[in-house]
C-alpha positions as CSV (number, residue, x, y, z in Angstrom):
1,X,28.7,16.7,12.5
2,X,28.6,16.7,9.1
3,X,27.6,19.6,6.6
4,X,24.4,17.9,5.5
5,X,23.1,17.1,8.9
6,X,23.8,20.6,10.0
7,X,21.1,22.0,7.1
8,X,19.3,19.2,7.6
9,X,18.2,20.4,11.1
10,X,18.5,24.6,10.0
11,X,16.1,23.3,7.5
12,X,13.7,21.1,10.0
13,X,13.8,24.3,12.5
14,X,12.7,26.5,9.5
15,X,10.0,23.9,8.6
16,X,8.9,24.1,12.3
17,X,8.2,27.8,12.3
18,X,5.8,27.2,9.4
19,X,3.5,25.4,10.9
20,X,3.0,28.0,13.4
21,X,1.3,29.5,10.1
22,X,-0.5,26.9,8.3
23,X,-2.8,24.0,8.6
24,X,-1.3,21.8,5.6
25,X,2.6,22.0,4.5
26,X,2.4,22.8,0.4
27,X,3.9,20.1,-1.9
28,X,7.7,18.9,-1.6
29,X,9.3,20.6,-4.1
30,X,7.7,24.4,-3.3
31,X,9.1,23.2,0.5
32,X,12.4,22.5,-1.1
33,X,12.5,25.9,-2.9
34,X,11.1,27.8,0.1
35,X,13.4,26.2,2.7
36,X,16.6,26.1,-0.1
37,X,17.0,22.6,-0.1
38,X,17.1,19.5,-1.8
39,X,13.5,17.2,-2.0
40,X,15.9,14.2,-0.1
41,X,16.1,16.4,3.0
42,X,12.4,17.8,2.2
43,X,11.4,14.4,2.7
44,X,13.5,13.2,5.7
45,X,11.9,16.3,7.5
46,X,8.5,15.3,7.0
47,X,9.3,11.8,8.0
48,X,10.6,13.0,11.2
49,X,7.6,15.2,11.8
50,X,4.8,12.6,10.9
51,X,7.1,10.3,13.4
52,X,6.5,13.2,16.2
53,X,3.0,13.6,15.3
54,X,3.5,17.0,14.2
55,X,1.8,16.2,10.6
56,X,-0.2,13.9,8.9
57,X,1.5,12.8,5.7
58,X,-0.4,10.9,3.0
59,X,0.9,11.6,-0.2
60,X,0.6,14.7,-1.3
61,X,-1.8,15.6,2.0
62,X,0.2,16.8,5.1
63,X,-2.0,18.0,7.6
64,X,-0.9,19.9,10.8
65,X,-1.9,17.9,13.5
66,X,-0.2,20.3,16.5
67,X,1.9,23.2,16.9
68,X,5.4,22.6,17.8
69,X,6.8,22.7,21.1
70,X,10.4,24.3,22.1
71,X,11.7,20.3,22.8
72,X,10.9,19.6,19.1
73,X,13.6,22.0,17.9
74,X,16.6,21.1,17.2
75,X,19.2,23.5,19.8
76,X,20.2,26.6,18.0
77,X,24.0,25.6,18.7
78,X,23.4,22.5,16.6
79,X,22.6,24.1,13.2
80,X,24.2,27.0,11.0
81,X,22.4,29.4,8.8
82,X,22.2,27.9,5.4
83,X,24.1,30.5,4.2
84,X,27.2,29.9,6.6
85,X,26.8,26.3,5.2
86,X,27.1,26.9,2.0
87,X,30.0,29.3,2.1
88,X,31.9,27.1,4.3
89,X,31.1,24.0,1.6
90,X,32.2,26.3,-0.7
91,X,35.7,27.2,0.4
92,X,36.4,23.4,1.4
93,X,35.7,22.6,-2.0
94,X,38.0,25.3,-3.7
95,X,40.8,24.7,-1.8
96,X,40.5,20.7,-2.3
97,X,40.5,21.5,-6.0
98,X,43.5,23.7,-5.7
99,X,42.0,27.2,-6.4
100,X,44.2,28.2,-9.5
101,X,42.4,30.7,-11.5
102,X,40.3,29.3,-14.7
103,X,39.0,26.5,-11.3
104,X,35.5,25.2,-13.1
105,X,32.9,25.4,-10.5
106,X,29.3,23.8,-11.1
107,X,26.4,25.0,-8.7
108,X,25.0,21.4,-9.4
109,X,27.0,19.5,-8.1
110,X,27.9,21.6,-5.2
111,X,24.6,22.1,-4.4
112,X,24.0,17.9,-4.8
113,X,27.5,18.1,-2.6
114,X,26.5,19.6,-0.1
115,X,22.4,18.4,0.2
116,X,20.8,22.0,-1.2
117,X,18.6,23.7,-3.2
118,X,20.4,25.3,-6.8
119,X,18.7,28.2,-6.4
120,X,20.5,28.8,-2.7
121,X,24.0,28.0,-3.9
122,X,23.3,30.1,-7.1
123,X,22.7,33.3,-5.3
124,X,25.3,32.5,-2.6
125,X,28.0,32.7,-6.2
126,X,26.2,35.5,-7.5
127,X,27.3,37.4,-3.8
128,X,30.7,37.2,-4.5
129,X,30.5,37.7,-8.4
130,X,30.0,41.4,-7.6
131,X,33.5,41.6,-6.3
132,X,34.9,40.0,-9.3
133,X,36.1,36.9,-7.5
134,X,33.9,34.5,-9.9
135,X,32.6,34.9,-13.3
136,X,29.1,33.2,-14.4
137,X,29.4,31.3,-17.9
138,X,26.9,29.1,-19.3
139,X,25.0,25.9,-17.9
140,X,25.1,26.6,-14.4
141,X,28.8,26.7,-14.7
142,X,31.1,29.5,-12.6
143,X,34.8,30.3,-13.0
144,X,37.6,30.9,-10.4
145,X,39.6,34.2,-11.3
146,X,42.6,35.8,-9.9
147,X,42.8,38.7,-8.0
148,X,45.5,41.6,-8.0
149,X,48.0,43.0,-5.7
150,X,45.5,46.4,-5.8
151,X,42.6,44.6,-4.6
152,X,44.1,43.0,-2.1
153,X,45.4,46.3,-0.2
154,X,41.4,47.7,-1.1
155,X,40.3,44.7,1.0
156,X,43.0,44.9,3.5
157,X,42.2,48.6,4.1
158,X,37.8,48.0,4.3
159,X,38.9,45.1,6.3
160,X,40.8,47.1,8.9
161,X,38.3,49.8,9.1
162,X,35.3,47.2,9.9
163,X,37.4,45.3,12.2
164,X,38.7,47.9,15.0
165,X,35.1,49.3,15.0
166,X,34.0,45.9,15.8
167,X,36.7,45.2,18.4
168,X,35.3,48.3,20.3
169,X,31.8,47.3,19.7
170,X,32.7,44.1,21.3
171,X,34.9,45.2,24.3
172,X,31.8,47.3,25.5
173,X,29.5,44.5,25.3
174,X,27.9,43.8,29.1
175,X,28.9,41.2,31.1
176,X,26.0,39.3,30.9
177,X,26.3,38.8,26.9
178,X,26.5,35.3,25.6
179,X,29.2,36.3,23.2
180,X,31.8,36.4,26.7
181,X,31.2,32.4,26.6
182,X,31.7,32.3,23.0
183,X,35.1,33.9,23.6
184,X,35.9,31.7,26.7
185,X,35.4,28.4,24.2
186,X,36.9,30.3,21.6
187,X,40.0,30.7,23.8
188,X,40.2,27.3,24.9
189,X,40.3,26.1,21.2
190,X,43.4,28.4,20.6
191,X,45.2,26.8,24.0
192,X,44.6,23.2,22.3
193,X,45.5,23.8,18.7
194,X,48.5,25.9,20.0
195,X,49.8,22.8,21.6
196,X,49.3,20.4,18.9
197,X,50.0,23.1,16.7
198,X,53.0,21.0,14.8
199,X,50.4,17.7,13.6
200,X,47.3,20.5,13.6
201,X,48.3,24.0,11.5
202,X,45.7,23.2,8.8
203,X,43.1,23.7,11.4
204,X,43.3,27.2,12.1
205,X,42.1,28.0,8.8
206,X,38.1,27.3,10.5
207,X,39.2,28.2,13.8
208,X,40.4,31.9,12.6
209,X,36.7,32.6,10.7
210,X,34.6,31.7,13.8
211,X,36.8,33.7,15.9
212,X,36.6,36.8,13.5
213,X,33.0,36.5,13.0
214,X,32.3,36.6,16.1
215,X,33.7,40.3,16.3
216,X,32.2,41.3,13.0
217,X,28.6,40.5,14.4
218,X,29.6,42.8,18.2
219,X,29.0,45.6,15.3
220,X,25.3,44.7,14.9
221,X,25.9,46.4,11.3
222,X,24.3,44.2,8.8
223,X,26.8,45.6,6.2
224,X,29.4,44.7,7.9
225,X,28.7,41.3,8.9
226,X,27.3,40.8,5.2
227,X,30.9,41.9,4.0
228,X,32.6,39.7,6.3
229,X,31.8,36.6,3.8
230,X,34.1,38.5,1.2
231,X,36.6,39.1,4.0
232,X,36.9,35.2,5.0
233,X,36.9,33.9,1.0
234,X,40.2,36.1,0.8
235,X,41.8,36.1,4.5
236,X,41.1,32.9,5.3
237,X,41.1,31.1,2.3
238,X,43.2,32.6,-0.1
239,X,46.3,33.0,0.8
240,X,46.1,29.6,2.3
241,X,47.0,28.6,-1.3
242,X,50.3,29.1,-1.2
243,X,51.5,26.7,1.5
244,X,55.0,27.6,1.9
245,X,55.4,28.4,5.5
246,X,52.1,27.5,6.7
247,X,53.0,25.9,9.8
248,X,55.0,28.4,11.1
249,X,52.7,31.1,10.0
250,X,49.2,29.7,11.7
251,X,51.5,29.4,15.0
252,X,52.3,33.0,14.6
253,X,48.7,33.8,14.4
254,X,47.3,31.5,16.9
255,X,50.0,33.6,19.4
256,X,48.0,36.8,17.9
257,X,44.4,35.9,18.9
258,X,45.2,34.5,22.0
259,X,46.7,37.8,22.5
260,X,43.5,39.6,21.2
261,X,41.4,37.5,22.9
262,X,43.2,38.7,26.6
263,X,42.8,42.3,25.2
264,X,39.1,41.9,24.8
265,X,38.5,40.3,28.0
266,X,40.4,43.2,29.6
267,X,37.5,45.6,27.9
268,X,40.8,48.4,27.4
269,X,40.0,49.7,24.4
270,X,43.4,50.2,23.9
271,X,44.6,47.2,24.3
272,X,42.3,45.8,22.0
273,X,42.8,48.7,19.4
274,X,46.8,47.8,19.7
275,X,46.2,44.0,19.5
276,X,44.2,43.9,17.0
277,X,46.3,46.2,14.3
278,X,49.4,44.2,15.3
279,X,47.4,40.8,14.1
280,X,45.6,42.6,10.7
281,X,49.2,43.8,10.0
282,X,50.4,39.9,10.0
283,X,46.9,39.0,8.2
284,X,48.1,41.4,5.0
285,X,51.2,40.8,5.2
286,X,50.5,37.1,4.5
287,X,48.0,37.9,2.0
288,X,50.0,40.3,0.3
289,X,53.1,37.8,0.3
290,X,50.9,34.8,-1.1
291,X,50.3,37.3,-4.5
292,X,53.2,37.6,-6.9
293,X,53.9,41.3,-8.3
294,X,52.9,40.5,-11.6
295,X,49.7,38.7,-10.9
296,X,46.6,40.9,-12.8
297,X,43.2,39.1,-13.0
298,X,42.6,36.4,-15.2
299,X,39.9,35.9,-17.7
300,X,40.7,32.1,-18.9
């Protein structure tokens, strides 16, 4: 599924839940700045709508014609949060450029990239500004910067703290929670990639993010989860730029989750405390090995 169809139908859903609140839909480009996307997918919503019979479109005119049902919804499995879109488009696209520090980035065309609004991608960049990551410049233009050896063990130790909290969080969860089946899928993904691990190491990179969000969000602490974006632009990202190794190191740390992944399912907490410091010890490791000693931030 591609990235555009996946806010395509986030933004459709979104759309759906407005007319719960309206008789008319306002013009296509306040839709586009209210649902964070471009007036090309504004318009192939309203298409599909008028197609259902959910609106009347004439022009300017769109007139609700019925409330929506639950089959008119696209399934919730089927669509990310436009903000996990974005990030995701976001660190394809760095490490396709090669991520060296002074990397220009243009919220245009990332937003035209990826089918959204500017205004979403510009406050998505301005997140991770705060941690010094990114600089703003002029035009709409961004810049990659480097990071140093000191921020890296900050992040590693905020990282660890948030992470075994979560892990507990998550090993107490009932049994009837959906996140058990999240795991169970998650787990079979590991098995597979583990065997084709030698023609398929690049994949782990995605693989690894959905498996740690998932624990991040057992905390049900907003903070935490809202940090965890910060957390994957480094971990899973970053020190993916030095390749040397990669292979051999995503096999290590497929072996690690599946490990974690037992530990969680056997709800000992400390099991899962042990398994997951052993795997955040690999994680800095690697991160720390990917940054040379004398690398200090840099301000091209």
């Amino acid at each position: 599924m591609s990235k555009s169809n996946n806010v395509y139908k986030d933004a459709y859903n979104r759309c759906l839940r407005l007319l719960d609140e309206t008789r008319s839909l306002p013009s296509e480009p306040e839709l586009g700045t209210l649902l964070g996307v471009s007036r090309t997918t504004v318009r192939s919503i309203l298409a599909r709508m008028e197609e259902t019979g959910l609106i009347a479109w004439n022009k300017r005119a769109k007139t609700v014609l019925r409330e929506p049902r639950p089959d008119d919804f696209f399934p919730e499995e089927e669509t990310d949060t436009l903000a996990e879109i974005i990030e995701r488009s976001f660190m394809r696209r760095l490490l396709a450029g090669g991520a060296e520090a002074g990397m220009q980035i243009n919220e245009l065309e990332l937003a035209r990239e990826i089918g959204v609004g500017t205004t979403s991608v510009r406050e998505f960049l301005i997140r991770f500004s705060r941690f010094g990551l990114i600089e703003k410049r002029r035009n709409s233009h961004w810049v990659l910067k480097g990071f140093t050896r000191a921020f890296a063990l900050e992040l590693t130790e905020i990282r660890e703290m948030f992470e075994l909290r979560s892990a507990a969080a998550f090993a107490a969860l009932p049994q009837d929670s959906p996140v058990w089946a999240d795991l169970e899928r998650l787990e079979d993904e590991h098995r597979l990639l583990a065997r084709e691990i030698t023609t398929r190491f690049n994949a782990f990179s995605e693989l690894d993010e959905r498996f740690h969000r998932l624990i991040h969000r057992a905390s049900h602490n907003r903070f935490i989860v809202d940090f965890y974006d910060v957390i994957a632009m480094i971990f899973h990202y970053h020190y993916q730029w030095n390749k040397a190794q990669e292979r051999e190191r995503n096999e290590v740390a497929v072996g690690e989750h599946l490990a974690y992944i037992e530990a969680l399912k056997s709800r000992d907490l400390g099991k899962v405390d042990a398994a997951c410091r052993k795997h955040l010890k690999s994680a800095r490791q690697t991160l720390l090995t990917s940054i040379p000693e004398s690398r200090s931030l840099q301000k091209p």
